[in-house]
Chimera marker file (.cmm) of the C-alpha trace (Angstrom):
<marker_set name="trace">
<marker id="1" x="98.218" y="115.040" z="124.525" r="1" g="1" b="0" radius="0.5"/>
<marker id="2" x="100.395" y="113.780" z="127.702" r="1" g="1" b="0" radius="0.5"/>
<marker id="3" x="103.781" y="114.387" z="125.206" r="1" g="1" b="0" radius="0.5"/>
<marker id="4" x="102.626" y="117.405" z="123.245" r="1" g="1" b="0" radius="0.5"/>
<marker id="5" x="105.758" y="119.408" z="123.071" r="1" g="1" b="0" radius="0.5"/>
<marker id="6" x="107.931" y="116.872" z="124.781" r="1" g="1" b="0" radius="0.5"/>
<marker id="7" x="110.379" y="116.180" z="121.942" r="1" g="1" b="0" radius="0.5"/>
<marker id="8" x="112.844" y="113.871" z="123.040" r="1" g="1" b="0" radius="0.5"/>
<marker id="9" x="111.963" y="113.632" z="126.479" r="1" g="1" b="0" radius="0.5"/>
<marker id="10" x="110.733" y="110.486" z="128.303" r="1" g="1" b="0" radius="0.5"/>
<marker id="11" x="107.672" y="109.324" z="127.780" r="1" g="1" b="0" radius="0.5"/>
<marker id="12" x="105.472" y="109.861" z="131.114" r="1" g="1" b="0" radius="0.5"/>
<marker id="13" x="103.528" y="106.418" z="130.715" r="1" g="1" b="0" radius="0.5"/>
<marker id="14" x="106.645" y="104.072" z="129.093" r="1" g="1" b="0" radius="0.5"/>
<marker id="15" x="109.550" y="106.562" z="129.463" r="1" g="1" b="0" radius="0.5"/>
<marker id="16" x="110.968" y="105.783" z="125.486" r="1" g="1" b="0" radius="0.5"/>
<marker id="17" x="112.108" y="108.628" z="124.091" r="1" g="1" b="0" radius="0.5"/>
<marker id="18" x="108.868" y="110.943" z="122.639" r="1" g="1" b="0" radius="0.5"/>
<marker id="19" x="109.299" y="111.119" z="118.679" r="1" g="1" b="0" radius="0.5"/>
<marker id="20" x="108.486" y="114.505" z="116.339" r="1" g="1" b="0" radius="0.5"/>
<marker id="21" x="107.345" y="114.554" z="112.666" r="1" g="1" b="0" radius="0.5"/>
<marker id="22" x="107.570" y="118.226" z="111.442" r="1" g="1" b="0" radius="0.5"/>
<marker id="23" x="105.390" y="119.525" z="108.047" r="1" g="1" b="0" radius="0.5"/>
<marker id="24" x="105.978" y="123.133" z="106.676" r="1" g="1" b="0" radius="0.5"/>
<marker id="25" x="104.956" y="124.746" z="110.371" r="1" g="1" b="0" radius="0.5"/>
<marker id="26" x="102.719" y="122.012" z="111.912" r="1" g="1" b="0" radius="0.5"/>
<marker id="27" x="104.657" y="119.318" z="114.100" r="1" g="1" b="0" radius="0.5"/>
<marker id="28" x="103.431" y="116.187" z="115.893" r="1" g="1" b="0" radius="0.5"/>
<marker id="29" x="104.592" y="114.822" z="119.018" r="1" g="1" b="0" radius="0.5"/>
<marker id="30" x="104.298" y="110.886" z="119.603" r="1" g="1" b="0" radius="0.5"/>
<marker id="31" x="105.563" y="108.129" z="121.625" r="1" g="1" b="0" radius="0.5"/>
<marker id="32" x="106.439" y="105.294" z="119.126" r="1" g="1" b="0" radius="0.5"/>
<marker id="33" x="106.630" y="102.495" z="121.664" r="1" g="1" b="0" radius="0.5"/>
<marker id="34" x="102.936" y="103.555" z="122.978" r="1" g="1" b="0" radius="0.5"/>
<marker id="35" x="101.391" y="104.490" z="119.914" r="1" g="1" b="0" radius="0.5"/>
<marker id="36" x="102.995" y="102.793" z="116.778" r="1" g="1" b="0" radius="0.5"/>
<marker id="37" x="104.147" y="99.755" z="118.474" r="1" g="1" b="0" radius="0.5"/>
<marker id="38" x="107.765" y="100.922" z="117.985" r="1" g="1" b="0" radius="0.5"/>
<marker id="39" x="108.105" y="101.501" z="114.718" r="1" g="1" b="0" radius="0.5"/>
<marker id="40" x="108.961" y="104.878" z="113.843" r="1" g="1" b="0" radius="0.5"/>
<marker id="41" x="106.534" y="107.358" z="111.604" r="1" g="1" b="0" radius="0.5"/>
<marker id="42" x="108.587" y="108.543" z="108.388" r="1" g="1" b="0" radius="0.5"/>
<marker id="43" x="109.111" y="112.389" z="108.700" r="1" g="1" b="0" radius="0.5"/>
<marker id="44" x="108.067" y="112.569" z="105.164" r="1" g="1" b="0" radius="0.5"/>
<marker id="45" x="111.400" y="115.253" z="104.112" r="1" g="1" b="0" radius="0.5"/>
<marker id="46" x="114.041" y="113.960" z="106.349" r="1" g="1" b="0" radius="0.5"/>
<marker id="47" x="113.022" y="110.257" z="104.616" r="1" g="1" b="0" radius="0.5"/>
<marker id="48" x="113.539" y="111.161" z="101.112" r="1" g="1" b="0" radius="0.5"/>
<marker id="49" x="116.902" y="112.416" z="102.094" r="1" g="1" b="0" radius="0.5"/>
<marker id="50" x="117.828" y="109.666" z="104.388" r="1" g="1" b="0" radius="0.5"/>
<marker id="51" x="116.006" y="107.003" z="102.092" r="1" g="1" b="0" radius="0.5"/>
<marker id="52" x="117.589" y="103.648" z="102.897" r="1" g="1" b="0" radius="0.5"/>
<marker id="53" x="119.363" y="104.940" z="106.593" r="1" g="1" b="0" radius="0.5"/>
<marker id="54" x="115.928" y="106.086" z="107.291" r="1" g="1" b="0" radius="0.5"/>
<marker id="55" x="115.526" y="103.983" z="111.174" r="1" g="1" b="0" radius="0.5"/>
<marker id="56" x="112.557" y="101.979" z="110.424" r="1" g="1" b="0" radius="0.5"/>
<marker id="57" x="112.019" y="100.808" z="114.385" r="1" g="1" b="0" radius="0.5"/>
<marker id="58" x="113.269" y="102.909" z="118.164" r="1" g="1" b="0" radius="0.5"/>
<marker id="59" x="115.883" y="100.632" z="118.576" r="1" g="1" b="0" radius="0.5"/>
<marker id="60" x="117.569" y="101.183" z="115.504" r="1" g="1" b="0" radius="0.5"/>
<marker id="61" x="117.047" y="105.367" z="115.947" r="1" g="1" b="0" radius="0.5"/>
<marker id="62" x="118.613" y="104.928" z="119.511" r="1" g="1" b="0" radius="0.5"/>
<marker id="63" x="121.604" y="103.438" z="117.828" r="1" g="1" b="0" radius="0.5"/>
<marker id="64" x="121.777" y="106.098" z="115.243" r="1" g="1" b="0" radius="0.5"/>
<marker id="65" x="121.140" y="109.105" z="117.410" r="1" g="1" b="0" radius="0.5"/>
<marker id="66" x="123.738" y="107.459" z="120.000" r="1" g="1" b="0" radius="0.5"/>
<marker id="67" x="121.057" y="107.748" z="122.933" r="1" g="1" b="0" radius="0.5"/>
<marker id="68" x="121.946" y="105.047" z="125.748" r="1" g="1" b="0" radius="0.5"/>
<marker id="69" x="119.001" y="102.044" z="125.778" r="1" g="1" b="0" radius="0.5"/>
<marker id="70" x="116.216" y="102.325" z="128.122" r="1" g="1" b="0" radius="0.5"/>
<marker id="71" x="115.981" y="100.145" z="130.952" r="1" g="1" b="0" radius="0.5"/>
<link id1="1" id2="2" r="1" g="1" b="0" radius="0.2"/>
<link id1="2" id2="3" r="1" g="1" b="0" radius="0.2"/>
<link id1="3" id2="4" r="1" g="1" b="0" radius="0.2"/>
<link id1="4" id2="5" r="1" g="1" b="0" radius="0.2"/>
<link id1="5" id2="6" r="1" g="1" b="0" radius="0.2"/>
<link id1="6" id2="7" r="1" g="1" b="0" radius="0.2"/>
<link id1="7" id2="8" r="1" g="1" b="0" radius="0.2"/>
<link id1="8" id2="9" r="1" g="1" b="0" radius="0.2"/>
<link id1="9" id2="10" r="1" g="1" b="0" radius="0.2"/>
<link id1="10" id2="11" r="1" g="1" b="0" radius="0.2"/>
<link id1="11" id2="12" r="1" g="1" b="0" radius="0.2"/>
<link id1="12" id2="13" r="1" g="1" b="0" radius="0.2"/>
<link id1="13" id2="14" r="1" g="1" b="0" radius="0.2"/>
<link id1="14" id2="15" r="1" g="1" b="0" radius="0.2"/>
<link id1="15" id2="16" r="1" g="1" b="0" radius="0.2"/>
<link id1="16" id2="17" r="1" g="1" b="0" radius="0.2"/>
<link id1="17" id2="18" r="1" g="1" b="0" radius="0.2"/>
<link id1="18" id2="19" r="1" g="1" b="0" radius="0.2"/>
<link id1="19" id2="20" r="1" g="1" b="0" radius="0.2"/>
<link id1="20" id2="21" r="1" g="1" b="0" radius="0.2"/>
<link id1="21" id2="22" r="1" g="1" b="0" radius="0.2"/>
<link id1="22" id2="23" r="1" g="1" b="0" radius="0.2"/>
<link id1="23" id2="24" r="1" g="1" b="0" radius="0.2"/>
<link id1="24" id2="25" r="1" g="1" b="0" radius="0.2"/>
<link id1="25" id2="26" r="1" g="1" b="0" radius="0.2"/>
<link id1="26" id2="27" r="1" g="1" b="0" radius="0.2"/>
<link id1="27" id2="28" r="1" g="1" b="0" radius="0.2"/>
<link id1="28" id2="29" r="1" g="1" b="0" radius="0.2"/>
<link id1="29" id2="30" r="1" g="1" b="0" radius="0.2"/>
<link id1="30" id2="31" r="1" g="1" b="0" radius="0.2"/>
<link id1="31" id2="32" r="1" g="1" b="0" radius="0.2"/>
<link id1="32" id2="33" r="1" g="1" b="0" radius="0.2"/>
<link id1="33" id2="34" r="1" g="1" b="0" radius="0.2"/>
<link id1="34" id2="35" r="1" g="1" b="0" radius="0.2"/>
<link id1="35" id2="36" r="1" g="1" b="0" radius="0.2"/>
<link id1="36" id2="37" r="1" g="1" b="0" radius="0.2"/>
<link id1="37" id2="38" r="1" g="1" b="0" radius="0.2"/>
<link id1="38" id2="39" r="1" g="1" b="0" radius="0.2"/>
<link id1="39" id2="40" r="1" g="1" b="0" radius="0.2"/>
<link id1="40" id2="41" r="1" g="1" b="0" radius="0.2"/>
<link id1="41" id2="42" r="1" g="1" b="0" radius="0.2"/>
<link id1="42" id2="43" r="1" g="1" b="0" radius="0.2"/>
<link id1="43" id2="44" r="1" g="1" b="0" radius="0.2"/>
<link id1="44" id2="45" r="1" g="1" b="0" radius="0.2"/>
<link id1="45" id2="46" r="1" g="1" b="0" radius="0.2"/>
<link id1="46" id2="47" r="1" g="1" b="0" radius="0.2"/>
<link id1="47" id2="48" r="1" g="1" b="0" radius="0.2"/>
<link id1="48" id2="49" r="1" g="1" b="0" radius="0.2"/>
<link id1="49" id2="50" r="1" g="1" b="0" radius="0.2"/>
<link id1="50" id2="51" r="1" g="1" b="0" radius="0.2"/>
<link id1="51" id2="52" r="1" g="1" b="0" radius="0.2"/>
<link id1="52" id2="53" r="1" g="1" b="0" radius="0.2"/>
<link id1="53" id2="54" r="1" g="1" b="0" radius="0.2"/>
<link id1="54" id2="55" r="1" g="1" b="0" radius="0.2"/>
<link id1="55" id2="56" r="1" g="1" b="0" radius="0.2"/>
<link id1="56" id2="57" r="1" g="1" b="0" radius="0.2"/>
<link id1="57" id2="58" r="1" g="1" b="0" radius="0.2"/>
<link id1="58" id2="59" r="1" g="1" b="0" radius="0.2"/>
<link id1="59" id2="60" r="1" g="1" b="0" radius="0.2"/>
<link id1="60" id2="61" r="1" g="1" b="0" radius="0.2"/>
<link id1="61" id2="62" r="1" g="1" b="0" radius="0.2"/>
<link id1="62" id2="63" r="1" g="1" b="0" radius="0.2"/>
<link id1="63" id2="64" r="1" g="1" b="0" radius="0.2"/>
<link id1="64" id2="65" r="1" g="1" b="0" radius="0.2"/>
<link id1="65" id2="66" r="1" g="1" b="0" radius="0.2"/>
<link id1="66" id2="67" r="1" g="1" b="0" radius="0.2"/>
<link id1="67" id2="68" r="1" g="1" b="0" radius="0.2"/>
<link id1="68" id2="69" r="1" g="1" b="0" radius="0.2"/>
<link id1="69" id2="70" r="1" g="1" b="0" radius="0.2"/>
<link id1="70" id2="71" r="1" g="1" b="0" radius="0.2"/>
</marker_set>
């Protein structure tokens, strides 16, 4: 519950950026480098479009999304 809602913003126990996976009207809010180890869950429509560019780890969304690396 700590980054319910905090899309994008720092994590408040690793500071990584906090991850969403959206479904019809329901979303979910998680850190991946707490809670998946750093890979990133697969946002099941986005995926299917993306397919092969899909980021399969934080790092490699960082360099996608253009975010600066954490510290």
């Amino acid at each position: 519950m700590a980054v319910h809602g905090r899309f994008r913003q720092p994590c408040p126990v690793c500071g990584s950026p906090v991850q969403r996976i959206r479904y019809a009207e329901n979303e979910v809010n998680y850190c991946a480098t707490c809670q998946t180890g750093g890979r990133l869950l697969a946002d099941r429509s986005l995926s299917r479009l993306l397919k092969e560019d899909w980021p399969r780890s934080l790092e490699e969304w960082e360099e996608h999304v253009g975010l600066p690396g954490r510290e």
